[in-house]
PDB file as gemmi writes it, atoms N, CA and C in Angstrom:
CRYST1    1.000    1.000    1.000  90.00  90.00  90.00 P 1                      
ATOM      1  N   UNK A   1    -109.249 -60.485   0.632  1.00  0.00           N  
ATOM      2  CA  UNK A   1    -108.118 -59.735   0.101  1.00  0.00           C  
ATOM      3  C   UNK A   1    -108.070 -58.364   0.764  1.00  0.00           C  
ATOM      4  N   UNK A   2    -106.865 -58.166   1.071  1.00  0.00           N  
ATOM      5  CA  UNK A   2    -106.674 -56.418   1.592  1.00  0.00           C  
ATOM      6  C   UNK A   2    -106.989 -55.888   0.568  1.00  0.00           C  
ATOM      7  N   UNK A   3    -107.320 -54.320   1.120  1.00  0.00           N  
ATOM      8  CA  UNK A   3    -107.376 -53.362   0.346  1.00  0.00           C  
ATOM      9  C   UNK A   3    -106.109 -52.354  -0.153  1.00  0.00           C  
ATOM     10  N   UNK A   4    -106.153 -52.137  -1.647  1.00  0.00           N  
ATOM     11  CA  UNK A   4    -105.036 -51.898  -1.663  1.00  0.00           C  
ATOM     12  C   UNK A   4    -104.667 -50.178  -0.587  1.00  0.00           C  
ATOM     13  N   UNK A   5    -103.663 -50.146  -0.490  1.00  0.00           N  
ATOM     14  CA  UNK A   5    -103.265 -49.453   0.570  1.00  0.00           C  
ATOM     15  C   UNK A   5    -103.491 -47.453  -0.334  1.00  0.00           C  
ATOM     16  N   UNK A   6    -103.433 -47.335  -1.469  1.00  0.00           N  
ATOM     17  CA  UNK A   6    -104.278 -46.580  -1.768  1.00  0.00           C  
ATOM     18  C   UNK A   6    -105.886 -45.982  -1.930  1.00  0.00           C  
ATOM     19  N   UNK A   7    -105.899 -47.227  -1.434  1.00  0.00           N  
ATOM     20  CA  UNK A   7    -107.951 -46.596  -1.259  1.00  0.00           C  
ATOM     21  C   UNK A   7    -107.482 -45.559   0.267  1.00  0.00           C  
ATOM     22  N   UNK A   8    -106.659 -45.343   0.913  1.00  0.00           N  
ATOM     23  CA  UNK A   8    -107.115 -44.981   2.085  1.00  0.00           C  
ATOM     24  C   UNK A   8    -106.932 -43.286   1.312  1.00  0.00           C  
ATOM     25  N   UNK A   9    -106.383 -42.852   0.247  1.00  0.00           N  
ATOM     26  CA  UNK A   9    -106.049 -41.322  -0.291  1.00  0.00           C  
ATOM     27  C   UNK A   9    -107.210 -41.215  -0.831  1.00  0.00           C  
ATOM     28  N   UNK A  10    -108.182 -41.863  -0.899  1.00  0.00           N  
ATOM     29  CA  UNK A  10    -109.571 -41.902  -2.075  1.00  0.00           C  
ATOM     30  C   UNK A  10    -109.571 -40.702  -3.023  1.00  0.00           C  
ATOM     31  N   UNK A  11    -108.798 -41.365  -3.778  1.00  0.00           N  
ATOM     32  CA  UNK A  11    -108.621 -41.184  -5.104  1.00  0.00           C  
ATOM     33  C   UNK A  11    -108.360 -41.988  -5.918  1.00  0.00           C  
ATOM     34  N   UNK A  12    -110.123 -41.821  -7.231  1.00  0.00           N  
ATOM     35  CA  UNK A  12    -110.060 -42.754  -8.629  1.00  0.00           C  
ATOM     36  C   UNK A  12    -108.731 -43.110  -9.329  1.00  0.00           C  
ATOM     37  N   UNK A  13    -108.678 -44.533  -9.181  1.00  0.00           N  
ATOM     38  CA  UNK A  13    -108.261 -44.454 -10.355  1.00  0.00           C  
ATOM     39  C   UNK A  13    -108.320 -44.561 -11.462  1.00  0.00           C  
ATOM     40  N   UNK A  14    -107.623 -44.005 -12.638  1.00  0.00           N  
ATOM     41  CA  UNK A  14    -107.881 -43.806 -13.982  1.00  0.00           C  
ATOM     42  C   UNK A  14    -106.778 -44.261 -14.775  1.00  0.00           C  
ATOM     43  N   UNK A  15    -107.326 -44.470 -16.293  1.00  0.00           N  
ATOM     44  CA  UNK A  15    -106.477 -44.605 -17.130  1.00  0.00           C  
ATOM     45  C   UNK A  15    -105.743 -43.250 -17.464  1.00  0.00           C  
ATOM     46  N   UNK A  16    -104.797 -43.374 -18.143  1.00  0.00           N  
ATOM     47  CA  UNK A  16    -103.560 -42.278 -18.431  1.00  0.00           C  
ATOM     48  C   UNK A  16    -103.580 -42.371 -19.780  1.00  0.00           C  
ATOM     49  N   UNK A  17    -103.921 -41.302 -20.276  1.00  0.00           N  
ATOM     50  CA  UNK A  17    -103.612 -41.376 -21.585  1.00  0.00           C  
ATOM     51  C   UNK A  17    -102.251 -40.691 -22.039  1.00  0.00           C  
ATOM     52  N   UNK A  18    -101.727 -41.535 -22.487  1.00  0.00           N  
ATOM     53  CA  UNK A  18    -100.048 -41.257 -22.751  1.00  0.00           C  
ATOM     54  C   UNK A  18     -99.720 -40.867 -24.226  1.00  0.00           C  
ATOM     55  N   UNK A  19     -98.533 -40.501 -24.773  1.00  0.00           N  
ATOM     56  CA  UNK A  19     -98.441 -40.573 -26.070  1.00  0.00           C  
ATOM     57  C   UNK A  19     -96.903 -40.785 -25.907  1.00  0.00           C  
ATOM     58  N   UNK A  20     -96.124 -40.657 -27.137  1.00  0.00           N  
ATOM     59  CA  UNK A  20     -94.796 -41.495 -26.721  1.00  0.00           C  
ATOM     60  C   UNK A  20     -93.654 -41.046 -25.978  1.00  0.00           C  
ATOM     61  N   UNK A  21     -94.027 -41.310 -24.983  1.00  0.00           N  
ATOM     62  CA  UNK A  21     -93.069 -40.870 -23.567  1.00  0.00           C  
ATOM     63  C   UNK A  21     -92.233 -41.878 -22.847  1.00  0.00           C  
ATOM     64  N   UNK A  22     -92.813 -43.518 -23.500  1.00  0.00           N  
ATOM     65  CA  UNK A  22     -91.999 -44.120 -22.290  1.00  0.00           C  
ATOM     66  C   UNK A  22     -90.182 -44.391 -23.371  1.00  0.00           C  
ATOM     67  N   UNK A  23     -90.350 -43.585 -23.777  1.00  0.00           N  
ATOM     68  CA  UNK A  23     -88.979 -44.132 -24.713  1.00  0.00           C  
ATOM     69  C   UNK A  23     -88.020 -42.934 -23.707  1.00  0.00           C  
ATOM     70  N   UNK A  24     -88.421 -41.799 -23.148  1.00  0.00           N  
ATOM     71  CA  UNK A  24     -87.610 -41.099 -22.551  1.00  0.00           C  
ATOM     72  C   UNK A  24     -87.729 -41.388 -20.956  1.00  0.00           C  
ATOM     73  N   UNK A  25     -88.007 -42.359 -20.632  1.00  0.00           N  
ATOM     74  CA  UNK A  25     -88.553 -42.763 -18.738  1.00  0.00           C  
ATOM     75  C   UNK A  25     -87.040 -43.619 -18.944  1.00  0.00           C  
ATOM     76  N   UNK A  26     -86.446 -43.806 -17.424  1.00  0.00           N  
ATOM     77  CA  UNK A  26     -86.307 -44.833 -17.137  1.00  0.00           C  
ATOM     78  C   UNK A  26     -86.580 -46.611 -17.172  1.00  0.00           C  
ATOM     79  N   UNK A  27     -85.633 -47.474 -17.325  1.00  0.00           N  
ATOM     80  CA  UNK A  27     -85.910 -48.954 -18.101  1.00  0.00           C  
ATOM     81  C   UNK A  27     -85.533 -49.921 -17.800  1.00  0.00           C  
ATOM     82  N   UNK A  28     -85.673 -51.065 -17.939  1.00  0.00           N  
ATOM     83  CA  UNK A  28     -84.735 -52.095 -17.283  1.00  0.00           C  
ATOM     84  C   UNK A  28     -84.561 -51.913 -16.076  1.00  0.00           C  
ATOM     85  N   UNK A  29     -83.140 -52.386 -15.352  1.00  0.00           N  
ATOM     86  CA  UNK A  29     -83.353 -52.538 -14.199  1.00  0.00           C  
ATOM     87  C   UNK A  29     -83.810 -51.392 -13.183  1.00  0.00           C  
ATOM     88  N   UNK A  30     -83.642 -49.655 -13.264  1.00  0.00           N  
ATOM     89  CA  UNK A  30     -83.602 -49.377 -12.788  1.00  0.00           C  
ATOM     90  C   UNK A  30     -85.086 -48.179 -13.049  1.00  0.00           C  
ATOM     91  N   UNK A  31     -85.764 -48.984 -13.684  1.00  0.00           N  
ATOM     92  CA  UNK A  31     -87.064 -48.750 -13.669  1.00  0.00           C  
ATOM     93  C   UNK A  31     -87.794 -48.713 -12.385  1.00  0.00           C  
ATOM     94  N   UNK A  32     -88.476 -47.628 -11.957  1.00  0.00           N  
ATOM     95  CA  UNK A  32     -88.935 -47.607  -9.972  1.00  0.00           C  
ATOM     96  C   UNK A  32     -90.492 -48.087 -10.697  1.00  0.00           C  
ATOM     97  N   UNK A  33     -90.969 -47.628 -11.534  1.00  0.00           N  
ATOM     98  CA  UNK A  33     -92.508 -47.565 -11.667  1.00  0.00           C  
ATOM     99  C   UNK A  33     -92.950 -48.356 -12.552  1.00  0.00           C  
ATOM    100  N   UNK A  34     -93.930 -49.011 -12.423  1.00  0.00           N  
ATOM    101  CA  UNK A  34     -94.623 -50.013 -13.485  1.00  0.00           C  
ATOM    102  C   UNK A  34     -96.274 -49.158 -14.428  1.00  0.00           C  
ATOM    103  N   UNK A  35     -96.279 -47.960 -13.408  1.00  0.00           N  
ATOM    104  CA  UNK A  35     -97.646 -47.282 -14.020  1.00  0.00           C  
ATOM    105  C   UNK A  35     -97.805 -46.196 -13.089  1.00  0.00           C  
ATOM    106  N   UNK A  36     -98.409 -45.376 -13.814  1.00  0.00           N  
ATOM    107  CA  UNK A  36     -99.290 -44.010 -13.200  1.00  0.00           C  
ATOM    108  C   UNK A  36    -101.108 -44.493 -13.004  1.00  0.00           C  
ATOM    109  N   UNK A  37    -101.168 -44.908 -11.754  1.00  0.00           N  
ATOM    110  CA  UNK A  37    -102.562 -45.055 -11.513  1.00  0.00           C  
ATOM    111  C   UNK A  37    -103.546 -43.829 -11.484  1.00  0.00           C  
ATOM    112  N   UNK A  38    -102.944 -42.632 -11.363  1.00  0.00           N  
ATOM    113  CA  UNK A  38    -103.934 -41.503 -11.093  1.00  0.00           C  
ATOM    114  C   UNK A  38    -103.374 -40.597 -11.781  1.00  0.00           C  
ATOM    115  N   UNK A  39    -103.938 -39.060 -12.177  1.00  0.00           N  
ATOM    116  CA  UNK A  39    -103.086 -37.908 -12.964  1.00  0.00           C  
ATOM    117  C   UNK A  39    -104.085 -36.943 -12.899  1.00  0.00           C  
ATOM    118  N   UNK A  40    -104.187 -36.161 -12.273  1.00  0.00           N  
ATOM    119  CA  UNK A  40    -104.806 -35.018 -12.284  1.00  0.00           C  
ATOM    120  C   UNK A  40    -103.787 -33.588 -12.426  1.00  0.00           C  
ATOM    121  N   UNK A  41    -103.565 -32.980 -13.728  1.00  0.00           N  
ATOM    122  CA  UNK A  41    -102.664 -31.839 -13.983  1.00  0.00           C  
ATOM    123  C   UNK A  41    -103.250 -30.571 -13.048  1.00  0.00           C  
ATOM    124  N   UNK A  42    -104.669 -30.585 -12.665  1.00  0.00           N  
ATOM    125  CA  UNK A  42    -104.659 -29.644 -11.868  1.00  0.00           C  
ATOM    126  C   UNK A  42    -104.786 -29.623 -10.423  1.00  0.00           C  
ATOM    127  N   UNK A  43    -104.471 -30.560  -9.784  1.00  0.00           N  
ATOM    128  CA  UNK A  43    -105.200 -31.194  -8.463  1.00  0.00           C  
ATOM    129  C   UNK A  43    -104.404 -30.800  -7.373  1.00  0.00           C  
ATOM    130  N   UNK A  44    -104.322 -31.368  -6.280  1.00  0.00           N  
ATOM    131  CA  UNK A  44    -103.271 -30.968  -4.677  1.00  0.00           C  
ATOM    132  C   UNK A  44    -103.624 -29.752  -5.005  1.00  0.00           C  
ATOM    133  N   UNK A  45    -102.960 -29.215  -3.694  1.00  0.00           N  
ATOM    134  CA  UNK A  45    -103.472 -28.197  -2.712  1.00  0.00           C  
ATOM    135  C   UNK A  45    -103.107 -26.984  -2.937  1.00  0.00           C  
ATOM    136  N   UNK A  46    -102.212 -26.869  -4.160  1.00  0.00           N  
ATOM    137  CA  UNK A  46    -101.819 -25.437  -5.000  1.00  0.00           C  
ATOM    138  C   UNK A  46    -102.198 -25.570  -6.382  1.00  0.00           C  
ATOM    139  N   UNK A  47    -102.912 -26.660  -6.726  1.00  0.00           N  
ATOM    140  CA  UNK A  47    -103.480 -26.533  -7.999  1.00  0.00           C  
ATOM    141  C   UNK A  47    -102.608 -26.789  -9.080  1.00  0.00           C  
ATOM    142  N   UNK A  48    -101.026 -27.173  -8.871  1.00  0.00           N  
ATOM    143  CA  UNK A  48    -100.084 -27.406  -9.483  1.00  0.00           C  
ATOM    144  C   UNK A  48     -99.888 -29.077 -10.353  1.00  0.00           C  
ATOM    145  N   UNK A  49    -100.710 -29.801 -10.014  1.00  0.00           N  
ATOM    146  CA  UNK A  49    -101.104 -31.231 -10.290  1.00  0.00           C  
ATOM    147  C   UNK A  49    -101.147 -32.441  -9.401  1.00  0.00           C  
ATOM    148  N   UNK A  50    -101.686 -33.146  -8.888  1.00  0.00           N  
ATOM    149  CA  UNK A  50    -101.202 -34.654  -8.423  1.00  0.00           C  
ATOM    150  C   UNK A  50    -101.166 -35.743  -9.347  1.00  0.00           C  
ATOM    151  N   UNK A  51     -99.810 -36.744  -8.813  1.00  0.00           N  
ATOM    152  CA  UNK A  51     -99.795 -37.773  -9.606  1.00  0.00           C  
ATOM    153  C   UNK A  51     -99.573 -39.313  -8.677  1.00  0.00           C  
ATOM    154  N   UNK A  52    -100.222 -40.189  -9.052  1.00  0.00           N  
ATOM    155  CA  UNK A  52     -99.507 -41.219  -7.802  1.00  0.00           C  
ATOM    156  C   UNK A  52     -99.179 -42.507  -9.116  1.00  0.00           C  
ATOM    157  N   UNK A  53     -98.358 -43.194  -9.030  1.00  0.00           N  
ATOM    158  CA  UNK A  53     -97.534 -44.296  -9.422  1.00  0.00           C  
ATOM    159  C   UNK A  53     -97.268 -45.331  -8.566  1.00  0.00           C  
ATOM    160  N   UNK A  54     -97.277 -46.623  -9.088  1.00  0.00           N  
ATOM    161  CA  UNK A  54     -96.864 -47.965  -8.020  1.00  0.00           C  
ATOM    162  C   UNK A  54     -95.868 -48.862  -8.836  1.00  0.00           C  
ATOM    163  N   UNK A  55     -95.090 -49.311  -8.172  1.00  0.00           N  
ATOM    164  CA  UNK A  55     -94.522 -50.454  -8.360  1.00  0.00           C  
ATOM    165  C   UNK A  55     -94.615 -51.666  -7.956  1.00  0.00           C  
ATOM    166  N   UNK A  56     -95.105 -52.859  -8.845  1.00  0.00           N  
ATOM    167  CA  UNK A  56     -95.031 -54.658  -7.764  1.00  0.00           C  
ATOM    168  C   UNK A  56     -94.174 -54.247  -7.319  1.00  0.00           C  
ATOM    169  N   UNK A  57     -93.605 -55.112  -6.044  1.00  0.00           N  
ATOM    170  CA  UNK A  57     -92.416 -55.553  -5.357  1.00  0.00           C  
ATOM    171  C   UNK A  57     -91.841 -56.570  -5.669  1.00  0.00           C  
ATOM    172  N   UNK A  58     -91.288 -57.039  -6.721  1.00  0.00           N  
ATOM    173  CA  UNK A  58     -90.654 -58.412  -6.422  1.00  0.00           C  
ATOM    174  C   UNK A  58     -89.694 -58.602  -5.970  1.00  0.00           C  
ATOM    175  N   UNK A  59     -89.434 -59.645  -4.500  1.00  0.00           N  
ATOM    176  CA  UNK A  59     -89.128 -60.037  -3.505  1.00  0.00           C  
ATOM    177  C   UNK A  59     -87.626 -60.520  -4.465  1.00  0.00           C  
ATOM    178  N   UNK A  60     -87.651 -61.015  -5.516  1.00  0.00           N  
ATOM    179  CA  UNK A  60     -86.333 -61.273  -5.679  1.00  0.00           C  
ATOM    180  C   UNK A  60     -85.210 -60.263  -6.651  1.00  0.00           C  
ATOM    181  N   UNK A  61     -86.108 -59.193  -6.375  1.00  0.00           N  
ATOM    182  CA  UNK A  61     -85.183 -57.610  -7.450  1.00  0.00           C  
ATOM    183  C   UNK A  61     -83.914 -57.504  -6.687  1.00  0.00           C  
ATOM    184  N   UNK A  62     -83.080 -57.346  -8.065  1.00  0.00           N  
ATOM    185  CA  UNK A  62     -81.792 -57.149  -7.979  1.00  0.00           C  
ATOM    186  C   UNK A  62     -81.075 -56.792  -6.476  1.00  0.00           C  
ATOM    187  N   UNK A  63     -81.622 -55.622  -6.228  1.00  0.00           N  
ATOM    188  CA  UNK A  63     -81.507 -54.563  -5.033  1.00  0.00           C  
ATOM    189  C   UNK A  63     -81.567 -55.270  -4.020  1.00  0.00           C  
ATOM    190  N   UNK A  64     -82.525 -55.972  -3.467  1.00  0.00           N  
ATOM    191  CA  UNK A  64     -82.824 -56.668  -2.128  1.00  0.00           C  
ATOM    192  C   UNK A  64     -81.214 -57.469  -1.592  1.00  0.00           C  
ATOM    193  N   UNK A  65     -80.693 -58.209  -2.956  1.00  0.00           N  
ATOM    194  CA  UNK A  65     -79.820 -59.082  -2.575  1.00  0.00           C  
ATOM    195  C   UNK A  65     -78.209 -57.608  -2.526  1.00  0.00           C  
ATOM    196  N   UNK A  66     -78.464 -56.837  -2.936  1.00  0.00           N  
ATOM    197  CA  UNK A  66     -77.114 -56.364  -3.052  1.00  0.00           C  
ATOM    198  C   UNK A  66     -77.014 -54.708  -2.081  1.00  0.00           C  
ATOM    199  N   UNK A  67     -78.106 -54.708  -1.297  1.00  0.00           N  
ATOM    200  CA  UNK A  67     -78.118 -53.742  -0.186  1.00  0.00           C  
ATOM    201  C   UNK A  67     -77.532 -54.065   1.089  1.00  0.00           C  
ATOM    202  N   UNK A  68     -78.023 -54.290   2.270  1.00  0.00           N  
ATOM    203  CA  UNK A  68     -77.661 -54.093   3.554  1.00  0.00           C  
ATOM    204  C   UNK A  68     -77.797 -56.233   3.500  1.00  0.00           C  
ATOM    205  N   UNK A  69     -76.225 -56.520   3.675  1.00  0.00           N  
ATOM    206  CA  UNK A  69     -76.211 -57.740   4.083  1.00  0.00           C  
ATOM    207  C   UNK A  69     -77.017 -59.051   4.971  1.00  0.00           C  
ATOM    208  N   UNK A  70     -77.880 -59.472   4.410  1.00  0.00           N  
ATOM    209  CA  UNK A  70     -78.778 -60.797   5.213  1.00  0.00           C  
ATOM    210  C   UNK A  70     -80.178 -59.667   5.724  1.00  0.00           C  
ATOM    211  N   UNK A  71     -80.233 -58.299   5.578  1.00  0.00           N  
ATOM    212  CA  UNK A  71     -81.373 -57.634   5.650  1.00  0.00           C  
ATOM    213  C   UNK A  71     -82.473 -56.982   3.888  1.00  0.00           C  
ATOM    214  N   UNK A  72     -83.275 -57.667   3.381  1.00  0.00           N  
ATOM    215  CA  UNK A  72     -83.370 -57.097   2.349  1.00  0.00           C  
ATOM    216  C   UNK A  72     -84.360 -55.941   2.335  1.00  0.00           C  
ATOM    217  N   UNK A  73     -83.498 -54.386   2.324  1.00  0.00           N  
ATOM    218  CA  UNK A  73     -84.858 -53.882   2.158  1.00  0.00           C  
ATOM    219  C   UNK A  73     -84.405 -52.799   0.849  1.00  0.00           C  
ATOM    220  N   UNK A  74     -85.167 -51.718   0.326  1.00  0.00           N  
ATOM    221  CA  UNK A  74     -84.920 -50.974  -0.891  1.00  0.00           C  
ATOM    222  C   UNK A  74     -84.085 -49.987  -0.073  1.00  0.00           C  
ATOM    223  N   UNK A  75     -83.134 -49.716  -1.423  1.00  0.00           N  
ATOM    224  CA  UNK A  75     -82.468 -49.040  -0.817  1.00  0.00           C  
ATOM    225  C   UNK A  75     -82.804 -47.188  -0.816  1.00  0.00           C  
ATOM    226  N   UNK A  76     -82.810 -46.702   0.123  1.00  0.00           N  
ATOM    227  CA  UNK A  76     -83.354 -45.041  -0.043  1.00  0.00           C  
ATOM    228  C   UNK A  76     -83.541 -44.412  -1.237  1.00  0.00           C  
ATOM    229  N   UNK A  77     -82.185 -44.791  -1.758  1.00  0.00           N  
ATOM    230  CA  UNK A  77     -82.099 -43.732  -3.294  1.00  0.00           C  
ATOM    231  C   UNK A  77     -82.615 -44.498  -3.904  1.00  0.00           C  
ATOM    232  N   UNK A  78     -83.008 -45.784  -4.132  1.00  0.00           N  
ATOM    233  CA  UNK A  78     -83.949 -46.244  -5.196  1.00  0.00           C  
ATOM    234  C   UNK A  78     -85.053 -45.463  -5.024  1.00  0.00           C  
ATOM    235  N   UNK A  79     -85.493 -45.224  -3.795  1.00  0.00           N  
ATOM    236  CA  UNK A  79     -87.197 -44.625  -3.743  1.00  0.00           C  
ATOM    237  C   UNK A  79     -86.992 -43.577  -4.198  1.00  0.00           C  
ATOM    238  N   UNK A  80     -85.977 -42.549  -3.801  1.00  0.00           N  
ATOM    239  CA  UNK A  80     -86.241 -41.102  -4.176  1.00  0.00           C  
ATOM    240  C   UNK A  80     -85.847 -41.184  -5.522  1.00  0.00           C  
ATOM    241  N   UNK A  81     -85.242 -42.158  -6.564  1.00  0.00           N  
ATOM    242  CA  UNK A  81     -85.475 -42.210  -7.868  1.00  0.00           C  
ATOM    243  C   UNK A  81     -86.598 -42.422  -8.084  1.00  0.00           C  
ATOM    244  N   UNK A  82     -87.309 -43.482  -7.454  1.00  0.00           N  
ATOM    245  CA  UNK A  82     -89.089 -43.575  -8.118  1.00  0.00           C  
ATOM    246  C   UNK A  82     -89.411 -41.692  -8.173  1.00  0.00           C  
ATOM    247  N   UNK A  83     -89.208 -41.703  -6.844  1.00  0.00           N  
ATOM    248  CA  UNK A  83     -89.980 -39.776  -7.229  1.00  0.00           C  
ATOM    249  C   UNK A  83     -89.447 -39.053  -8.248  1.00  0.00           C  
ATOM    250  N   UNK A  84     -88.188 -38.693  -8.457  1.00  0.00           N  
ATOM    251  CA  UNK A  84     -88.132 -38.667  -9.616  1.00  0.00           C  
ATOM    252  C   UNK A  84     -88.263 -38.915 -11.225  1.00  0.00           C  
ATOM    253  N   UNK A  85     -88.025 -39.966 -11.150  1.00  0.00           N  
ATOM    254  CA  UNK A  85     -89.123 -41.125 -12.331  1.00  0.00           C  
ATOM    255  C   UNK A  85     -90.916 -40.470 -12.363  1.00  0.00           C  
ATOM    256  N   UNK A  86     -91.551 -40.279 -11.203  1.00  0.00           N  
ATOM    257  CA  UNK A  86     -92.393 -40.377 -10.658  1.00  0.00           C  
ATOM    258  C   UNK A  86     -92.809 -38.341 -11.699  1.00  0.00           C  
ATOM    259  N   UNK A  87     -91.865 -37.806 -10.703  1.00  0.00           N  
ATOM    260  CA  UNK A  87     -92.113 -36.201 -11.346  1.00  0.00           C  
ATOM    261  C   UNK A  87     -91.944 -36.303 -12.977  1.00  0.00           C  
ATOM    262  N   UNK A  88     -90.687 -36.824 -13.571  1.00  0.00           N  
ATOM    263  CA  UNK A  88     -90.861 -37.019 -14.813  1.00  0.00           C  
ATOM    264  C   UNK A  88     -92.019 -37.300 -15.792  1.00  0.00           C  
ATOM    265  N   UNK A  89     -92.509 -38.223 -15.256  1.00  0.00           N  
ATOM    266  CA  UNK A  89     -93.790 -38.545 -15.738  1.00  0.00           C  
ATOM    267  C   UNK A  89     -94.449 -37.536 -15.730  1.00  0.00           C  
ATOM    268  N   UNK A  90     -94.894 -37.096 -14.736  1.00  0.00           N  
ATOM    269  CA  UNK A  90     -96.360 -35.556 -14.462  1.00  0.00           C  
ATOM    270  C   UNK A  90     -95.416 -34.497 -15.541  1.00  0.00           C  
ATOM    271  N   UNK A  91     -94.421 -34.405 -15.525  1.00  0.00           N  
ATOM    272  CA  UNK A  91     -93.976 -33.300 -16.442  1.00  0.00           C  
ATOM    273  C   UNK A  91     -94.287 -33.506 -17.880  1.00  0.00           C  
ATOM    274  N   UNK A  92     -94.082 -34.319 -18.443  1.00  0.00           N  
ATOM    275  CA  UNK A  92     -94.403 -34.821 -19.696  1.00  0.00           C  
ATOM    276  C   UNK A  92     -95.911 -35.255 -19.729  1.00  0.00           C  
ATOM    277  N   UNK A  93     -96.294 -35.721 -19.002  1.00  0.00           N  
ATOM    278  CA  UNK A  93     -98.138 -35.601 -19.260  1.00  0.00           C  
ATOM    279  C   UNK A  93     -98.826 -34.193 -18.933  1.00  0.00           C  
ATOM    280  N   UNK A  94     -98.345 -33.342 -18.677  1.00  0.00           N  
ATOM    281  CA  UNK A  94     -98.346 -32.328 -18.785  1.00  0.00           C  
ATOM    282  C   UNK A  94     -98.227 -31.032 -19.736  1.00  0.00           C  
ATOM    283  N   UNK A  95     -96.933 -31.878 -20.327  1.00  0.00           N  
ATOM    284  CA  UNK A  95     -96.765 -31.223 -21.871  1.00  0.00           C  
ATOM    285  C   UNK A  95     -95.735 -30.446 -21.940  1.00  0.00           C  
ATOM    286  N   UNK A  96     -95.192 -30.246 -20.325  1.00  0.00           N  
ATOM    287  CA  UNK A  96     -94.135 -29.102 -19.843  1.00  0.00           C  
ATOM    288  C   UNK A  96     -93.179 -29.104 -21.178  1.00  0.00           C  
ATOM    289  N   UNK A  97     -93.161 -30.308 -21.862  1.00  0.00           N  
ATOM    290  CA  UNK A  97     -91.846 -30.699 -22.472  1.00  0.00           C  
ATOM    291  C   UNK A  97     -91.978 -30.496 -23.636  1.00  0.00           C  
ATOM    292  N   UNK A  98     -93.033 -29.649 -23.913  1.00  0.00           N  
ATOM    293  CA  UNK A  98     -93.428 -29.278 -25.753  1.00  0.00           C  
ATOM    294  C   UNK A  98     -92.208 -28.600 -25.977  1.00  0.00           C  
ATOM    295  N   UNK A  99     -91.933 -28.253 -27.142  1.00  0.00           N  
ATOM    296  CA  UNK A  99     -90.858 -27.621 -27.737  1.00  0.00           C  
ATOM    297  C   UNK A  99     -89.328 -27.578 -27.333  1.00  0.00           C  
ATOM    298  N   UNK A 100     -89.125 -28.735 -26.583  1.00  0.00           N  
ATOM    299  CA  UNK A 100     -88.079 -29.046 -26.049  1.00  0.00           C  
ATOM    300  C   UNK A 100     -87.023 -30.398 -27.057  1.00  0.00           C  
ATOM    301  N   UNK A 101     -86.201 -30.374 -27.444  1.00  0.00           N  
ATOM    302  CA  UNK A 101     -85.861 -31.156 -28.628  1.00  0.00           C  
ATOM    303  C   UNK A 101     -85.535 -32.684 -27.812  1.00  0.00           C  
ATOM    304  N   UNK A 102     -85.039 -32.854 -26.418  1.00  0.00           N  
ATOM    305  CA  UNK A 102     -84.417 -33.672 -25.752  1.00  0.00           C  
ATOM    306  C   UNK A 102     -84.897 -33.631 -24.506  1.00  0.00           C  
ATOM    307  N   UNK A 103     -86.016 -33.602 -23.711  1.00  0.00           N  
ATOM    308  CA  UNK A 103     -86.201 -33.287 -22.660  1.00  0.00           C  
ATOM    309  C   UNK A 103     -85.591 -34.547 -21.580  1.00  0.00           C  
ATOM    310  N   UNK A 104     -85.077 -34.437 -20.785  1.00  0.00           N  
ATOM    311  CA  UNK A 104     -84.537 -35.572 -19.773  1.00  0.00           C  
ATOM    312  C   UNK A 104     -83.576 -34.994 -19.254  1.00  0.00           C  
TER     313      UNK A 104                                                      
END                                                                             
């Protein structure tokens, strides 16, 4: 079996301890992320936090068939929604979002 293509950042991964946040994430179809594999609030290179997230690929998601004709690949702005999806997350495990009545 390959390795997954994150061992090459060597960085653990860990569980996430969450509390109830996924009711304000993204859902259904246009969900980019299936999990936060890593979370360090104080980590990278300004001390500001790192976070990394993955998604399976499944080969038969919506997107593939309704992008670039007889070519299936994701389409750009899906990814830069994962990052966003992606920042959302670190913000709220973070806590940024205490005293905020609606954060999103």
């Amino acid at each position: 079996a390959k390795p997954h293509f994150s061992a090459a950042f060597d960085l653990p991964g860990e569980k996430v301890k969450t509390r109830m946040i996924e009711k304000r994430l993204a859902g259904g179809k246009m969900r980019m992320l299936d999990a936060v594999d890593y979370f360090n609030p104080t980590g990278g290179e300004a001390g500001l936090g790192l976070i990394r997230g993955r998604q399976a690929v499944d080969p038969n998601a919506w997107y593939f068939k309704a992008h670039f004709y007889q070519d299936p690949v994701q389409p750009g702005s899906l990814g830069l929604d994962a990052l966003a999806q992606l920042l959302a997350r670190a913000i709220l495990l973070k806590g940024l979002d205490e005293g905020m009545s609606d954060p999103h």
